[in-house]
FIDOFI-152355 format. One record per residue: x negated, y negated, z of N, C-alpha, C in turn; residue in one letter. Coordinates in steps of 0.05 Angstrom, whole numbers, padded with zeros to 5 digits, always signed. Atoms other than C-alpha are relative to their C-alpha. Layout:
<nodes>
XYZXYZXYZA
...
</nodes>
This chain:
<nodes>
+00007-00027+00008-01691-00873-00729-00028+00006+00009X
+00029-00013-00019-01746-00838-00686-00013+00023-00022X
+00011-00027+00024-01788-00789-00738-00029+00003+00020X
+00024-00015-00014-01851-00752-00700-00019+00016-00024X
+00023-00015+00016-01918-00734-00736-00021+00024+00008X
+00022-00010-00015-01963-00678-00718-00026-00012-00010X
+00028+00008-00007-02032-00702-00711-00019+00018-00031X
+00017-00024+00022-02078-00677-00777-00024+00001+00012X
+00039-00005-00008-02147-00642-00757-00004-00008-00018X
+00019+00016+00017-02207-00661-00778-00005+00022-00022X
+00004-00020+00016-02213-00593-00814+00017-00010-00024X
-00022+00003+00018-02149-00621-00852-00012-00023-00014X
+00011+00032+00013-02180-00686-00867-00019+00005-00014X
+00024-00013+00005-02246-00650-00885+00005+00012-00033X
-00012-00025+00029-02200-00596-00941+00009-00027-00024X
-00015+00011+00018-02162-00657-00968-00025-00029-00010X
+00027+00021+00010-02227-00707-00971-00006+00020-00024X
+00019-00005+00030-02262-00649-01021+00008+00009-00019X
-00016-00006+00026-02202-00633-01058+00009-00025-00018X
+00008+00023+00014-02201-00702-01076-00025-00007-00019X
+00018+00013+00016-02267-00714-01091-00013+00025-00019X
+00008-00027+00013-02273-00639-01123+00021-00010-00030X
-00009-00002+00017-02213-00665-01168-00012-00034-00026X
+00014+00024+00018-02246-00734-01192-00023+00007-00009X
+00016-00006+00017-02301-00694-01204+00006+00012-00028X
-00010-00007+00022-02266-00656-01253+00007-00014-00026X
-00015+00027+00024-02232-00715-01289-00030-00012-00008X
+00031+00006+00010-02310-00734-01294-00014+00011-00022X
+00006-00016+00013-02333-00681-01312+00000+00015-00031X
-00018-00003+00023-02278-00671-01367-00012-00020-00026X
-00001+00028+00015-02287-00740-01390-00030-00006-00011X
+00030+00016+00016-02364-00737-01401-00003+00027-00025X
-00001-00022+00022-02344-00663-01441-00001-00010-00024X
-00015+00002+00035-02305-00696-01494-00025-00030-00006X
+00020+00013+00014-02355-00755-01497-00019+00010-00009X
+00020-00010+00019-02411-00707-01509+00004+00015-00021X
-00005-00015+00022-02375-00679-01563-00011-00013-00032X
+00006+00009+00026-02387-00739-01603-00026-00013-00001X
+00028-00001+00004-02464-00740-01592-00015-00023+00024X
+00009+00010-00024-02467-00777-01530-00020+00004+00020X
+00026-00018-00023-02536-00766-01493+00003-00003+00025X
+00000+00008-00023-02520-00797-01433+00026+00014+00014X
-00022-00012+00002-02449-00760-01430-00008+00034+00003X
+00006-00035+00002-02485-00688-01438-00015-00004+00021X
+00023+00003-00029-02536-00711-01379+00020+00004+00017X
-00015-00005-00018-02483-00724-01337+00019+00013+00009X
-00025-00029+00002-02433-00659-01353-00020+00018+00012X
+00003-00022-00013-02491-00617-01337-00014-00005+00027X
+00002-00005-00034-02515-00638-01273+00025-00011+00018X
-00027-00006-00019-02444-00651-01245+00004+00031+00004X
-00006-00021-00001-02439-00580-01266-00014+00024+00008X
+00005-00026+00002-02491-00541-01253-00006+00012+00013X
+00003-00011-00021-02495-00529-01187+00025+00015+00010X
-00021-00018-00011-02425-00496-01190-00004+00025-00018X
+00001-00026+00019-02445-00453-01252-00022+00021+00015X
+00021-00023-00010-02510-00420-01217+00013+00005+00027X
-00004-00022-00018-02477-00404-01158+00021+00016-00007X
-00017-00029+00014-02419-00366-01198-00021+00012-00009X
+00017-00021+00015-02473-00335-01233-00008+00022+00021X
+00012-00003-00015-02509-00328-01172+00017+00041+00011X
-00017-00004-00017-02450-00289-01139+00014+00031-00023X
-00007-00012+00018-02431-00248-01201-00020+00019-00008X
+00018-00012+00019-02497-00225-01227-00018+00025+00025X
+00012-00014-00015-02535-00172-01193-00029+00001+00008X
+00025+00005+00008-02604-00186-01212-00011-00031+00014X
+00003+00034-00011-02618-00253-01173-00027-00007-00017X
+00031+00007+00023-02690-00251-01224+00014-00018-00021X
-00008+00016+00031-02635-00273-01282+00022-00017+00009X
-00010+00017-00003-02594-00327-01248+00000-00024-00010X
-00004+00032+00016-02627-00389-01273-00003+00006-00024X
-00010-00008+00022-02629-00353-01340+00023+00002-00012X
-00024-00007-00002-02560-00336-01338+00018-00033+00001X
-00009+00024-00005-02550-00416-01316-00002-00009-00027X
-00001+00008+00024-02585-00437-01377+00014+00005-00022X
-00013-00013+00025-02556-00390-01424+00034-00019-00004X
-00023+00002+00004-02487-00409-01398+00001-00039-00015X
-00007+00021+00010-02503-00487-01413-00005-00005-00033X
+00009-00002+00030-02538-00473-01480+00025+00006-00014X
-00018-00004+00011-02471-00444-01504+00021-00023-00001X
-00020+00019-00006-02430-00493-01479-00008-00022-00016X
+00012+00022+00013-02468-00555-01509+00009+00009-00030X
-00009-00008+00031-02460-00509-01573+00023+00005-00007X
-00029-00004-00002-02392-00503-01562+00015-00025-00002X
-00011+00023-00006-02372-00571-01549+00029-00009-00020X
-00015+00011+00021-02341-00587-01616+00025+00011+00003X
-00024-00011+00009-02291-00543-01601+00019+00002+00028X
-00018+00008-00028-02272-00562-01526+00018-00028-00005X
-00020+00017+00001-02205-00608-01527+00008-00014+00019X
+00003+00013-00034-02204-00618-01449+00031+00014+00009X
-00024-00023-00009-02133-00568-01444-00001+00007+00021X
+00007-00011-00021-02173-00541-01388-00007-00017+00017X
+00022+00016-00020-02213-00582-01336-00039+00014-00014X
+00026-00007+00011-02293-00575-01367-00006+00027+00020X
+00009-00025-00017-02305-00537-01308+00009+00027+00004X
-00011-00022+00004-02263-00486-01314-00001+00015-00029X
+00008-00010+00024-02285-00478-01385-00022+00015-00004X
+00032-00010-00006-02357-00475-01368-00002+00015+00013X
+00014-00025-00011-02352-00419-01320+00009+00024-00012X
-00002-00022+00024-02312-00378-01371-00018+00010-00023X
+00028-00010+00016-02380-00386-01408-00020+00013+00019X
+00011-00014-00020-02410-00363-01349-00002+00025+00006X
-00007-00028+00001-02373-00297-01339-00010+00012-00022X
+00002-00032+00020-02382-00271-01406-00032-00004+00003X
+00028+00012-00011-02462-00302-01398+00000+00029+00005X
+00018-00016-00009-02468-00253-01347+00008+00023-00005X
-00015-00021+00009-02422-00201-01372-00018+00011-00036X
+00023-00020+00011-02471-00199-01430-00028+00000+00004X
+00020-00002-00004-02528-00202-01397-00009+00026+00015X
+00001-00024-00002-02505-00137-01361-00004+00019-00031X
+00008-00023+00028-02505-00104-01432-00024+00002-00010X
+00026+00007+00008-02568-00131-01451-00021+00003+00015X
+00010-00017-00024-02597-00095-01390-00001+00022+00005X
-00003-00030-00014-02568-00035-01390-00024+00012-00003X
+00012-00028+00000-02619+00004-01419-00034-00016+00012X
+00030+00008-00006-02682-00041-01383-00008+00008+00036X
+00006+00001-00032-02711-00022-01309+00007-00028+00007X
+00007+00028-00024-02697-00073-01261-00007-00005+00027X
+00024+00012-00022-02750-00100-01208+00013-00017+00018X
-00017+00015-00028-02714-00132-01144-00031-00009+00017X
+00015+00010-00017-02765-00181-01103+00012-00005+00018X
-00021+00014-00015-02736-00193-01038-00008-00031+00013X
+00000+00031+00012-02764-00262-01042+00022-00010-00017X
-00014+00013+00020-02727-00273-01100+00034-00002+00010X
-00026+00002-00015-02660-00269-01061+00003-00026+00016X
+00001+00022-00016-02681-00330-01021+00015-00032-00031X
-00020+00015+00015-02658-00377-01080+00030+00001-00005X
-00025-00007+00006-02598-00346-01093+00022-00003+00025X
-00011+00003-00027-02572-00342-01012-00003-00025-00004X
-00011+00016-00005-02583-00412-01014+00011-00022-00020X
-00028+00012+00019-02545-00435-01076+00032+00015+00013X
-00029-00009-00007-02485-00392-01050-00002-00011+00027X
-00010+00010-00016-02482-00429-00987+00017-00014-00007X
-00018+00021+00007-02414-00464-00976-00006-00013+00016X
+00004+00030-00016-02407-00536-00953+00021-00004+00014X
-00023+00005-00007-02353-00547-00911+00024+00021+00002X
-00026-00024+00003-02317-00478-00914+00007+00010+00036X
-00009-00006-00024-02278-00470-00852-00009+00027+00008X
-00006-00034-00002-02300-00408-00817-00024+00007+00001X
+00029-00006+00013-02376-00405-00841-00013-00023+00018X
+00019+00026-00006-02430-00447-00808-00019-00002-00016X
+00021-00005+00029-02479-00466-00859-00027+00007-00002X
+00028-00022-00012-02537-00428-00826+00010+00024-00011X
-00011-00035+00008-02498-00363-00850+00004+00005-00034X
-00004-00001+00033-02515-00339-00920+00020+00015-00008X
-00016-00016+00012-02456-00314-00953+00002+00025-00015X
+00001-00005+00015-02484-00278-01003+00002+00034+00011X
+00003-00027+00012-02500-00213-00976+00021+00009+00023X
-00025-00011-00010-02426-00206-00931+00012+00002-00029X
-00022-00001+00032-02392-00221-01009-00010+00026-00009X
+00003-00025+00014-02431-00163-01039+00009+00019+00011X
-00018-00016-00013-02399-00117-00984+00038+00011-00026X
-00024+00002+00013-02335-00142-01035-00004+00017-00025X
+00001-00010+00030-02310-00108-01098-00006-00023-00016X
+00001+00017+00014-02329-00146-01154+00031-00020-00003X
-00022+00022+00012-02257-00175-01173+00002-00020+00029X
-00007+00017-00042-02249-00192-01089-00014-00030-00006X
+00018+00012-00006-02311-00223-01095-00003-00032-00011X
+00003+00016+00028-02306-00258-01167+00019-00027+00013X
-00025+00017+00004-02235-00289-01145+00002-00013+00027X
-00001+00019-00023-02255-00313-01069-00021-00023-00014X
+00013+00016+00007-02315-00349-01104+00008-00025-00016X
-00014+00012+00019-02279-00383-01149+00017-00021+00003X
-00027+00015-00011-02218-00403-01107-00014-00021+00025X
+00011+00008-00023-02257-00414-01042-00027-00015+00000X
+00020+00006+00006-02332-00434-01055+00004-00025-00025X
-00005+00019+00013-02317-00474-01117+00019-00014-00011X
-00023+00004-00007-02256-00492-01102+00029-00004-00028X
-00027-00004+00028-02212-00473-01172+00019+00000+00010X
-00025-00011-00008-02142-00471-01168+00002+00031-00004X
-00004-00028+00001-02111-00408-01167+00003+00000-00032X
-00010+00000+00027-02076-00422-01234-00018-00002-00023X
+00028-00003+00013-02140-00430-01264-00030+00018-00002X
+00026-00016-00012-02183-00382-01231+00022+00030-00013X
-00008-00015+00011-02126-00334-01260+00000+00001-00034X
-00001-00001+00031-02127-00356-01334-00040+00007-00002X
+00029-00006+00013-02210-00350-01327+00006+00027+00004X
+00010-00027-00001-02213-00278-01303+00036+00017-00016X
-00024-00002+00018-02145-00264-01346+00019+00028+00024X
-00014-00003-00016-02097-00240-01294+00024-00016+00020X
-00017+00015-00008-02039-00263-01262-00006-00013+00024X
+00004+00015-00027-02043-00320-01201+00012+00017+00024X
-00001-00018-00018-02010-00266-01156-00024+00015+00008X
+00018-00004-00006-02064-00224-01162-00027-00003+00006X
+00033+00017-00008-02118-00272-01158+00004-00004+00031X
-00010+00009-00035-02078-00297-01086-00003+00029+00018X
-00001-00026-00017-02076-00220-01067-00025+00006+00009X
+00033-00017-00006-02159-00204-01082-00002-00024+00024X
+00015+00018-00016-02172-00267-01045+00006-00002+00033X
-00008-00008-00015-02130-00250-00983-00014+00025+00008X
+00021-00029-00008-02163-00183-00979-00023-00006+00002X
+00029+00014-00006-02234-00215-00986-00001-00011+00030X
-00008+00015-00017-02209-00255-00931-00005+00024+00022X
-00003-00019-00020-02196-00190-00888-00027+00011+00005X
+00026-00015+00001-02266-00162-00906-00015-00016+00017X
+00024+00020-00003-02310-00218-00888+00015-00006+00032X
+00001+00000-00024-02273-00226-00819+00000+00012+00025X
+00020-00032-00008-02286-00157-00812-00024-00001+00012X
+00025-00011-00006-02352-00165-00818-00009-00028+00011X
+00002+00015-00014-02353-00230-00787+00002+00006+00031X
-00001-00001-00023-02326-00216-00728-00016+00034+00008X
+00016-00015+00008-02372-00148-00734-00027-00012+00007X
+00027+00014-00007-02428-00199-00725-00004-00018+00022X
-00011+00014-00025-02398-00237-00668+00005-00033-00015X
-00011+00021+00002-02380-00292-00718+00016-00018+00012X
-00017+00005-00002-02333-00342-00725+00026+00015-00004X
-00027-00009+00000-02255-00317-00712+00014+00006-00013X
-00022+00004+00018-02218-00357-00765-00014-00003-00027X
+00015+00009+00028-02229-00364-00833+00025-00015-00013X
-00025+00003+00007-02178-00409-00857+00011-00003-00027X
-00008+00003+00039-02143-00413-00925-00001-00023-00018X
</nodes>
């Protein structure tokens, strides 16, 4: 019996290397949750710096104000730490922690509304390069993302970052922003269209792949 393989790119080898080591982070991640529940110091050290370079660039990516990002970071871990007792691991940590994230910055818009806000365009240089991706097909990592995504509607934007950048499942990236996995697959497909819009608009790259 003769069976024929196609050949996997390295792009392929590349997706399935960091969805591996994206998902042992998780099981990590998870696993030092529920130990810092029961007062583990060394267990809360290592939940939040596994984590918190994926929480500030959702923030990053979400918030409008790039002044209250690492505010917005802290806030979201301060809750969480205070929250602990009541995480069971149902979720993946990470997908818990950026649901503390969203509302974070969801009230940190309220808690704004009624204040001026001061834009440095310095202060954008942190933020462009936390939202750089690593490895995202399509992007070279000289190209800051940040200010083709704001082109996006917020949900576009919310649900490519999520899926694509920190690589959630869908099924998960639909129970955080509470909508169905169709429509998370639909904004993120249309993001998709925007950005190679304005990619190829810039004489980008071509493809952006899924």
């Amino acid at each position: 019996m003769i069976t024929s393989a196609l050949p996997v790119s390295r792009d392929e080898h590349d997706r399935r290397d960091q969805c591996e080591k994206r998902a042992a982070l998780d099981e990590a991640a998870t696993a030092w949750a529920l130990a810092a529940r029961g007062g583990d110091a060394a267990a809360v050290e290592h939940f939040v710096r596994a984590l918190h370079r994926d929480v500030t660039r959702y923030v990053a990516h979400l918030c409008a104000d790039p002044q209250a990002v690492d505010d917005l970071a802290q806030d979201t871990f301060v809750r969480a730490l205070g929250s602990l007792h009541r995480f069971e691991g149902r979720s993946s940590a990470r997908s818990w922690l950026l649901s503390i994230a969203r509302r974070a910055v969801i009230d940190g818009y309220r808690g704004a509304a009624a204040r001026p806000r001061l834009y440095d365009v310095p202060d954008w240089e942190p933020a462009a390069e936390l939202a750089q991706p690593r490895g995202l097909p399509g992007f070279d990592d000289g190209i800051a993302l940040l200010d083709l995504l704001t082109a996006l509607p917020i949900e576009r934007r919310e649900a490519f970052v999520l899926t694509q950048l920190l690589g959630l499942p869908y099924a998960e990236a639909a129970a955080l922003t509470d909508c169905p996995v169709g429509t998370v697959r639909s904004r993120v497909a249309r993001a998709r269209e925007t950005l190679l819009a304005l990619l190829a608009a810039a004489d980008g790259p071509a493809v952006l792949v899924a």
